[in-house]
C-alpha positions as CSV (number, residue, x, y, z in Angstrom):
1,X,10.4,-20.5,63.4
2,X,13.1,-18.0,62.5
3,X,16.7,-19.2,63.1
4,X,18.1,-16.4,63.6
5,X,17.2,-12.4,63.7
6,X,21.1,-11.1,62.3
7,X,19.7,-10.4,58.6
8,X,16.4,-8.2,60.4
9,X,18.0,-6.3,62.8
10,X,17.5,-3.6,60.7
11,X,14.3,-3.4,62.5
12,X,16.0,-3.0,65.7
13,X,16.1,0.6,65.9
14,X,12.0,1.1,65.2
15,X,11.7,-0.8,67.8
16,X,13.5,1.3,70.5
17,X,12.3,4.1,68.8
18,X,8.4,2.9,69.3
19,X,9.3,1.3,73.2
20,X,9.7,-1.9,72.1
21,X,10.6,-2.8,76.0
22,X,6.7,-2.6,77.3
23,X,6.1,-5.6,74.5
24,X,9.1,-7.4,75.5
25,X,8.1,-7.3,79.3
26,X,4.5,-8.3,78.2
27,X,5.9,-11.7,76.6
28,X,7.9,-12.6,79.8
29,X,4.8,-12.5,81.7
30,X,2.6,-14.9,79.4
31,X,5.6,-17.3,79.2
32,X,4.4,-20.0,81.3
33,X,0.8,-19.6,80.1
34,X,-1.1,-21.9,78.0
35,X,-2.0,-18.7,75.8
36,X,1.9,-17.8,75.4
37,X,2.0,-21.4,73.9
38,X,-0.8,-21.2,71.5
39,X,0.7,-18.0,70.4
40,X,4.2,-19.5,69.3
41,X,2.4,-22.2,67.5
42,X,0.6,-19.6,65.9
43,X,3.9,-17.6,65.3
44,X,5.2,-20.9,63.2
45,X,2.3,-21.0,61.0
46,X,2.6,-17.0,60.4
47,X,6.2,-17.7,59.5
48,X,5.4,-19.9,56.6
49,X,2.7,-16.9,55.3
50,X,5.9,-14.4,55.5
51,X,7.9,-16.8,53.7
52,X,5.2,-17.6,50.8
53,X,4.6,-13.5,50.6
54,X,8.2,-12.4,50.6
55,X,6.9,-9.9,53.2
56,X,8.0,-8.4,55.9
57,X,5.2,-7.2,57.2
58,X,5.6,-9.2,60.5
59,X,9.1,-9.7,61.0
60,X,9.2,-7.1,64.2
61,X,6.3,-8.9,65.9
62,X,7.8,-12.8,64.6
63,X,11.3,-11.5,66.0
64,X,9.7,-10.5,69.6
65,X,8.0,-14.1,69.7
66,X,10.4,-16.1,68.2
67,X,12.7,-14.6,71.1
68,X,10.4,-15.1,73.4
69,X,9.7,-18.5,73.0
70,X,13.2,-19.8,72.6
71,X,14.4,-17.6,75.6
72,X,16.2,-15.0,73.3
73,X,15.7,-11.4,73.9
74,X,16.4,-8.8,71.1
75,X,18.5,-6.2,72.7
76,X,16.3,-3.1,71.6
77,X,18.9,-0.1,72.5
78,X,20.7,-1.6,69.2
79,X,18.1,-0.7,67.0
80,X,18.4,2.7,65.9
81,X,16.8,3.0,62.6
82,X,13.5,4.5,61.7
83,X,10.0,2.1,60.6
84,X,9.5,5.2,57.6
85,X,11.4,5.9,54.4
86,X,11.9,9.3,53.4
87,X,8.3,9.5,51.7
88,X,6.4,8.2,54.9
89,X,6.3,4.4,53.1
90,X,7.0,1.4,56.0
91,X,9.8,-0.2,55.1
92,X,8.1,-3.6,56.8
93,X,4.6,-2.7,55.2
94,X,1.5,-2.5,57.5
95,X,-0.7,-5.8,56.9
96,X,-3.5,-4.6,59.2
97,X,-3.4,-0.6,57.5
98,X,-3.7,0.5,61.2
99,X,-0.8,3.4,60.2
100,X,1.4,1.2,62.1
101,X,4.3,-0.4,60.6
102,X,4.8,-4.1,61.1
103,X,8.2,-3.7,63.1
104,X,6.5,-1.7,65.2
105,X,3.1,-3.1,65.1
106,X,2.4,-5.1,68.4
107,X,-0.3,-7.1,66.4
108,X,0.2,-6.3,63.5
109,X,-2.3,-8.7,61.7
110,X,-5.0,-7.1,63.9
111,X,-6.3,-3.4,63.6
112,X,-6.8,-3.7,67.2
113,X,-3.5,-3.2,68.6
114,X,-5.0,-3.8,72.4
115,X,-3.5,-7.2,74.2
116,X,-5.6,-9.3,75.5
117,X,-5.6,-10.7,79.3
118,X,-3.3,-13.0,78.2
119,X,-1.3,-10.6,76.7
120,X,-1.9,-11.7,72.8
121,X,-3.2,-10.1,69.7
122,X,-7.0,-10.9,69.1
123,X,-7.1,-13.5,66.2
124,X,-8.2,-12.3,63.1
125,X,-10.0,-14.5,60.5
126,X,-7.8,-16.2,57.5
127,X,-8.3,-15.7,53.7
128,X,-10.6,-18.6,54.1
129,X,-12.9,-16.9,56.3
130,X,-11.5,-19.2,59.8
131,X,-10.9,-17.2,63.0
132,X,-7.1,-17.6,63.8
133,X,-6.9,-20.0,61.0
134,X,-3.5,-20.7,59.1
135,X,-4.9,-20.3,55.3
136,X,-3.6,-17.4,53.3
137,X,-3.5,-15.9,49.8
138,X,-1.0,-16.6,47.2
139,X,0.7,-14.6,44.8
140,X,-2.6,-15.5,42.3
141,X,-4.8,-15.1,44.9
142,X,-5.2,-18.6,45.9
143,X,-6.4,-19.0,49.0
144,X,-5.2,-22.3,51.6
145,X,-2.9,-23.3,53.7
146,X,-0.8,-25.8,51.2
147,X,2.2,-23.8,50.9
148,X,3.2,-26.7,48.3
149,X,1.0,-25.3,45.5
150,X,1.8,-21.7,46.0
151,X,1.7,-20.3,42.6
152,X,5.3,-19.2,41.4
153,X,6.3,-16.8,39.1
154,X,7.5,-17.1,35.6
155,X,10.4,-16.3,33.8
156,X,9.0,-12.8,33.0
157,X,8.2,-12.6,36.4
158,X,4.2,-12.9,36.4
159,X,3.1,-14.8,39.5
160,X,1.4,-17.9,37.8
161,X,2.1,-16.7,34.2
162,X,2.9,-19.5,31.3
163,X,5.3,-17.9,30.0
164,X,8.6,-20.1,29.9
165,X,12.4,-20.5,29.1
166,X,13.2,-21.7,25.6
167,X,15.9,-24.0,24.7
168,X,18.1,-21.3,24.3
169,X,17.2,-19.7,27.9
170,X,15.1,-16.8,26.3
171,X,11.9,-16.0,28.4
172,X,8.9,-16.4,26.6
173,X,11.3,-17.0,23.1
174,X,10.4,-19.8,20.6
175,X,13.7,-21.8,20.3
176,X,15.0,-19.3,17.3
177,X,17.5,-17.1,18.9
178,X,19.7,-20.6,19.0
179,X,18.4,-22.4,16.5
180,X,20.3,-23.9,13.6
181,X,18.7,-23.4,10.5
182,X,17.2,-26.3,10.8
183,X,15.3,-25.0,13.6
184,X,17.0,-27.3,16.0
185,X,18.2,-25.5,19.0
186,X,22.2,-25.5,19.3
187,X,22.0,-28.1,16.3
188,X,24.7,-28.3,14.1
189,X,22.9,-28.2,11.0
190,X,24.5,-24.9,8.8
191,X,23.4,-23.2,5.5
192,X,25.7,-23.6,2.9
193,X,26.8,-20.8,0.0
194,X,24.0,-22.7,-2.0
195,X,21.3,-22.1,0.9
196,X,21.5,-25.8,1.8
197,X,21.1,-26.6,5.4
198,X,22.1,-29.7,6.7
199,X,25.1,-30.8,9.3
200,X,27.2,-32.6,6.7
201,X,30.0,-29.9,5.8
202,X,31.5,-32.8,3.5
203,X,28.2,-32.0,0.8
204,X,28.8,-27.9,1.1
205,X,28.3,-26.4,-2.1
206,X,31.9,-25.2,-4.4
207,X,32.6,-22.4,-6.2
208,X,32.2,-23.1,-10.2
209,X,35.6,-21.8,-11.6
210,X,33.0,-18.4,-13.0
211,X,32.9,-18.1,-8.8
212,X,29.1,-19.2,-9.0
213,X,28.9,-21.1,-5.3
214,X,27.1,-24.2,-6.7
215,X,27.3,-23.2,-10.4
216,X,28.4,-25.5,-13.0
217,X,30.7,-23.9,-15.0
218,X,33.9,-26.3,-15.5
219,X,37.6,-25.7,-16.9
220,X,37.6,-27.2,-20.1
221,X,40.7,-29.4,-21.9
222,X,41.8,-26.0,-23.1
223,X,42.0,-24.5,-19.7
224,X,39.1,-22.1,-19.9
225,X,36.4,-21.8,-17.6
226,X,33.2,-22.6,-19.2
227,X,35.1,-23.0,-22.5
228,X,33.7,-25.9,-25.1
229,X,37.2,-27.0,-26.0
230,X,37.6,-25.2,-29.3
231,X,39.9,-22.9,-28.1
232,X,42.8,-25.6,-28.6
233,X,40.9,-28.1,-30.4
234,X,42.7,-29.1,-33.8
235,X,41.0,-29.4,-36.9
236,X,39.4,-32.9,-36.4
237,X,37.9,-31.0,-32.6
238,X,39.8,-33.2,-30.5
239,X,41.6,-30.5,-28.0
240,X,45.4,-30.3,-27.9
241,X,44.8,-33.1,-30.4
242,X,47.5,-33.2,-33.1
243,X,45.9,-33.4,-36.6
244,X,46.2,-30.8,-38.5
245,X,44.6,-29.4,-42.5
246,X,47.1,-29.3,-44.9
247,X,46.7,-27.3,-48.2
248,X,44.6,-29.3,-49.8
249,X,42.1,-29.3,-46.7
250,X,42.3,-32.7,-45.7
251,X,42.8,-33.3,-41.7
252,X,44.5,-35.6,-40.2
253,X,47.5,-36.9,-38.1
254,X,49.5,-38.2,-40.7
255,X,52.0,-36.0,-42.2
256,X,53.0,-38.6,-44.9
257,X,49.9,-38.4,-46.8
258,X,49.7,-34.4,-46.7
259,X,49.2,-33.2,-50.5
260,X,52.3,-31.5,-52.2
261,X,52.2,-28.7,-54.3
262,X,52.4,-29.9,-58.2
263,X,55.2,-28.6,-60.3
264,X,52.8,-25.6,-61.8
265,X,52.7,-25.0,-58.1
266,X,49.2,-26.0,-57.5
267,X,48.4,-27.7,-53.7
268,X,47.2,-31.1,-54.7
269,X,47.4,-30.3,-58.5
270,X,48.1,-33.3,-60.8
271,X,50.4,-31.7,-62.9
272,X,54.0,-33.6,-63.4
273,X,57.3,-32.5,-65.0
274,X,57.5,-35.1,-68.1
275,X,61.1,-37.2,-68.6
276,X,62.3,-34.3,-70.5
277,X,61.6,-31.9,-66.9
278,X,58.7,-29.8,-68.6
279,X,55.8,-29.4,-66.1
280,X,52.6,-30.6,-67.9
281,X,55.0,-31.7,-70.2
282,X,54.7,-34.8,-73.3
283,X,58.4,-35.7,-73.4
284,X,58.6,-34.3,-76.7
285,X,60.9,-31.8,-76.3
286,X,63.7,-34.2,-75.4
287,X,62.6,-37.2,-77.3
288,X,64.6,-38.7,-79.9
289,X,63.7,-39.3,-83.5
290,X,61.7,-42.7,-82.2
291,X,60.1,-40.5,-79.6
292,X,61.8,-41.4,-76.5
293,X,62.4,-38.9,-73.9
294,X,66.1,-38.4,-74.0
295,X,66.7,-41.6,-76.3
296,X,69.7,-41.7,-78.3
297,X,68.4,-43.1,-81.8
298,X,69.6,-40.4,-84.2
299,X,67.8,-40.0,-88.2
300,X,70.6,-40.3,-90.3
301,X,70.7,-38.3,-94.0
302,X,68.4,-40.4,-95.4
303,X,66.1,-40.4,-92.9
304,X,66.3,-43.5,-91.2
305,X,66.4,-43.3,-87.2
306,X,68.0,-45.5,-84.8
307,X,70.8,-45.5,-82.3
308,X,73.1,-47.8,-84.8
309,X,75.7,-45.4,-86.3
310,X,77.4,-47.6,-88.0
311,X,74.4,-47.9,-90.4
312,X,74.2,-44.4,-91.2
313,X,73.8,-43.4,-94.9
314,X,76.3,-41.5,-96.6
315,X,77.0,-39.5,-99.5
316,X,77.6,-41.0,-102.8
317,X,80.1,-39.8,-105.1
318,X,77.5,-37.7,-106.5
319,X,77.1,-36.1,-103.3
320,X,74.0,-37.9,-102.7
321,X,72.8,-38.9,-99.4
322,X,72.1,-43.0,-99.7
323,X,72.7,-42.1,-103.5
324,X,74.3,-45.6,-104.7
325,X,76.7,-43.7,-107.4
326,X,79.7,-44.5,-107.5
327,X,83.2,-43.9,-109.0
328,X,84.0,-46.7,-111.3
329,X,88.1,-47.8,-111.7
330,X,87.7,-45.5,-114.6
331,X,87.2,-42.9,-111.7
332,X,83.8,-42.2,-113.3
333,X,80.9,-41.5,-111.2
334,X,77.2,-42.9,-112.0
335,X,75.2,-45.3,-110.5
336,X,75.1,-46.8,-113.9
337,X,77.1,-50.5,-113.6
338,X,76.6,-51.2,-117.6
339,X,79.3,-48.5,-118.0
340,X,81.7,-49.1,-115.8
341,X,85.1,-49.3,-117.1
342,X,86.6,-52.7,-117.5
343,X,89.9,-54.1,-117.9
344,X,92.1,-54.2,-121.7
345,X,94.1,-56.8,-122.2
346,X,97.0,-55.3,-121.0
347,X,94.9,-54.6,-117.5
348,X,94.4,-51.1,-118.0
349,X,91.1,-49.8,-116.7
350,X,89.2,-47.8,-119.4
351,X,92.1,-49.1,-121.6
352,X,91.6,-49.6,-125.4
353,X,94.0,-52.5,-125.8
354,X,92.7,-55.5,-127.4
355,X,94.1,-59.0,-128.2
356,X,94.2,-59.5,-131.9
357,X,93.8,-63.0,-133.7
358,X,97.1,-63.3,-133.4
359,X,97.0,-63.1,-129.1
360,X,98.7,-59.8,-129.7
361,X,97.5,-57.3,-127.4
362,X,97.8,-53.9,-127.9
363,X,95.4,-50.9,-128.8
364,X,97.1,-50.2,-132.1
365,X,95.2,-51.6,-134.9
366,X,97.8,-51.3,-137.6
367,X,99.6,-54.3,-136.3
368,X,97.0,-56.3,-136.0
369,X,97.7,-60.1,-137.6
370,X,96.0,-60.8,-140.4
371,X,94.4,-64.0,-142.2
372,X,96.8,-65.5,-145.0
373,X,95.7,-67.3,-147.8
374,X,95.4,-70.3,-146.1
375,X,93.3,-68.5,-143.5
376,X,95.6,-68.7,-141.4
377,X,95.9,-66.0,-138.7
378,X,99.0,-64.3,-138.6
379,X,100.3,-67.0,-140.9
């Protein structure tokens, strides 16, 4: 039964406008009757068809018996408004298309709007063909009187339609307008730079140092993206390594063993000042007679070298070098000893005094002692 009639009294006036106060007088006198009873039992099972229909086809005729069998009376001077719309539509419908409205309608699920002697509708038959039966038609036309498998609509609105609310509350939708690219509805999995989906942000794709997301450009030991190192590398290839080519093109760390310029000026050349500091030199311009690189052995006059001066030949008194001439004590010069001057008696060198037989010396040959008779010398 209807609770209450507050929400339909919108009705109200149709009713005063069509003398709804005949009708109400009619149910007061079938109150006590056995019919009157059989019609509020039927009023209950109508109200279940209004409910499954959303209609309103009946609410004016529901509202006259509901008040009549709990005792309640609608008050029909407070309903002022008209059963039409401005196009001539009922705004309660007319179930029994009899051109009267249900509000309005004293039977209004009978063409025949004549009371019986008991003062109620005639029945009419159900969907299912039953006189005054309870069965009715569905929204899909279904027809019984199970109001527990009344077909429903769907989320578009189609009365027993499949169509349904996705995981992401989209009518009819397939899960996508939520999904994560994994497909998962409100998952977490996201699409890296790199077009890798998963949920693990900790395996996102990078930026190479080129600004490739994913690439694999690297900074090399030289500092330059994508580089190969040779920028810096030294010239054994080791970057920022410290070995370096000296002149004569030999690389390494080791400054010690780097080749030197020779003294013709030639990197790595074997030329060598000799002793005598003559590049390419053979010590021969400073050697000594014996051929020693500033050596102090000296050729004397006569031709003999070494570093003994006090063996040095001289001159002779010929004024020969090494000559072996020599002045005699006669003061005569020759190398010639068989002439050299001698001693006279009377020690004179080169003198002509002699010592006579008589031991008389003197170089005058007048006095010489003479031989006597006796051969005596002197005597």
């Amino acid at each position: 039964m209807l609770a209450g009639t507050g929400a339909l009294r919108g009705f109200g006036p149709a009713l005063a406008h069509r003398s709804a106060q005949p009708l109400l007088n009619t149910w007061r006198f079938v109150l006590n009757t056995r019919a009157q009873q059989n019609l509020c039992r039927f009023l209950s099972l109508a109200e279940v068809f209004i409910a499954q229909r959303f209609l309103y086809a009946f609410m004016v005729f529901f509202i006259i018996g509901n008040q009549a069998c709990s005792g309640e009376l609608l008050d029909a001077a407070q309903e002022t408004s008209a059963p039409h719309d401005v196009l001539g539509v009922c705004k309660s419908g007319d179930s029994d298309a009899d051109g009267l409205c249900d509000n309005v309608d004293p039977c209004p699920l009978s063409a025949e709007n004549v009371l019986d002697a008991n003062g109620a509708c005639p029945l009419m038959e159900d969907c299912a063909g039953v006189l005054g039966g309870s069965a009715y038609e569905d929204a899909c036309g279904r027809c019984d009187e199970d109001a527990s498998n009344d077909c429903v609509a769907d989320c578009a609105g189609v009365f027993g339609g499949s169509a349904y609310e996705d995981a992401c509350g989209v009518c009819g939708g397939d899960n996508s307008s939520c999904a994560d690219c994994q497909g998962v509805p409100y998952g977490n999995a996201a699409e890296d730079a790199c077009g890798t989906c998963d949920d693990d942000p900790s395996n996102d794709c990078t930026q190479d140092c080129a600004g490739t997301w994913g690439g694999s450009a690297l900074v090399d030991d030289c500092g330059v993206c994508a580089g190969d190192n040779s920028s810096c590398a030294d010239c054994a290839g080791v970057a920022n390594g410290a070995a370096k080519e000296d002149q004569c093109g030999s690389c390494d760390d080791d400054m010690s063993n780097d080749c030197q310029a020779d003294c013709a000026g030639v990197w790595g050349g074997t030329s060598v000042q000799d002793a005598c500091g003559v590049c390419d030199g053979d010590n021969s311009s400073c050697a000594d007679c014996q051929g020693v690189a500033n050596g102090d052995a000296v050729e004397d006059k006569c031709g003999i070298c070494d570093n003994d001066s006090t063996n040095d030949c001289t001159q002779d008194c010929a004024g020969t070098w090494g000559g072996e001439a020599y002045v005699d004590n006669c003061d005569i010069c020759d190398d010639d000893i068989s002439n050299d001057c001698t001693q006279d008696c009377a020690g004179t060198w080169g003198g002509e005094a002699y010592v006579d037989k008589c031991d008389i010396c003197d170089d005058d040959i007048s006095n010489d002692c003479t031989q006597d008779c006796a051969g005596a010398w002197g005597g």
